[in-house]
C-alpha positions in Angstrom: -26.3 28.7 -0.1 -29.3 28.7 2.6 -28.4 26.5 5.3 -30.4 23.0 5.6 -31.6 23.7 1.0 -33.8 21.4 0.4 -34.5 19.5 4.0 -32.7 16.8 3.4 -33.4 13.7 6.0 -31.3 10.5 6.2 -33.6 7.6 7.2 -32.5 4.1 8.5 -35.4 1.2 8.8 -34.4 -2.2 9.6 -37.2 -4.9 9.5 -36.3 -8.2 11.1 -38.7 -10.9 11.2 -38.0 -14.7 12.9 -38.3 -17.6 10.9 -40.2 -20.9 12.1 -37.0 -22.1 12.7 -33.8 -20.3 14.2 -33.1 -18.2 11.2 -34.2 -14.1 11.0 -35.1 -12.6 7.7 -34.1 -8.9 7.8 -34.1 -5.9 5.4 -32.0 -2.4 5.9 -32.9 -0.1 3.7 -31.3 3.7 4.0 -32.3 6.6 2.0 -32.1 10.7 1.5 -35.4 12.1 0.4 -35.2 16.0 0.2 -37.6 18.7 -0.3 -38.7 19.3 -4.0 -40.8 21.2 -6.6 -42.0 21.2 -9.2 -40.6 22.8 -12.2 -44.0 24.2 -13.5 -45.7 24.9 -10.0 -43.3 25.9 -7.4 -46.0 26.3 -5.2 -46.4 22.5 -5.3 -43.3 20.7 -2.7 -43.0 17.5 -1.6 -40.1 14.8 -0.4 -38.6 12.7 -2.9 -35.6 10.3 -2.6 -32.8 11.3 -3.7 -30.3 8.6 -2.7 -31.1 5.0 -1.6 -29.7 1.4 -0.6 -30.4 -1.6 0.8 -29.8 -4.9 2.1 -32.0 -8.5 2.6 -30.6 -11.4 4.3 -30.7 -14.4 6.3 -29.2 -14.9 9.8 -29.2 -16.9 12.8 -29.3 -15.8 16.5 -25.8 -15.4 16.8 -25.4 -13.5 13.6 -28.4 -10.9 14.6 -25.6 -8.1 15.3 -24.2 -8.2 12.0 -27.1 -6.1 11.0 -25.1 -3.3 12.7 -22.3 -4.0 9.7 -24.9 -4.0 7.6 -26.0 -0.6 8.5 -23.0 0.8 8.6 -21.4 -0.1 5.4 -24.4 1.5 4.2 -23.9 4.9 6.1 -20.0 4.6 4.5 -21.6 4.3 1.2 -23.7 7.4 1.7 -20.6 9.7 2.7 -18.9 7.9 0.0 -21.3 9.1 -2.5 -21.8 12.6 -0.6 -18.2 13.4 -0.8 -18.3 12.4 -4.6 -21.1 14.3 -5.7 -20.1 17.5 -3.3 -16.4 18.2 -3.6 -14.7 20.7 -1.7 -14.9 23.9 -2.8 -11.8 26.0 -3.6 -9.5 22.6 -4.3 
């Protein structure tokens, strides 16, 4: 198997956004897009996603480091998945 098949990247985005009042609106959203082709013309690649989550919630100014759970839950669920679809080979 070439090494890095398919160029796989991991991407994390977090959009926060303040509320007239004391609450912040924020979205997490994590996703593999990877290197493709297509099927009829090789010649023709591109990124598609391959894997993807995401979270939208309410907090207040005190809760704005939850995000950082929220981010990581969704990481676990990645290497979760990863490990699922990609077991070990010779066990």
């Amino acid at each position: 198997m070439r090494e890095h098949a398919g160029l796989p990247l991991f991407k994390v985005l977090i959009n926060v956004h303040k509320t007239e009042g004391r609450f912040f609106i924020y979205t997490v959203d994590l996703d593999v897009e990877q290197s493709v082709q297509l099927v009829r013309r090789p010649a023709i690649q591109t990124y598609a996603p391959t894997w993807k989550t995401g979270s939208l919630g309410v907090v207040s100014q005190d809760q704005l480091a939850n995000i950082k759970e929220v981010v990581l839950q969704g990481t676990d669920e990645f290497v979760s998945d990863f490990a699922q679809a990609n077991p070990p080979r010779g066990t």
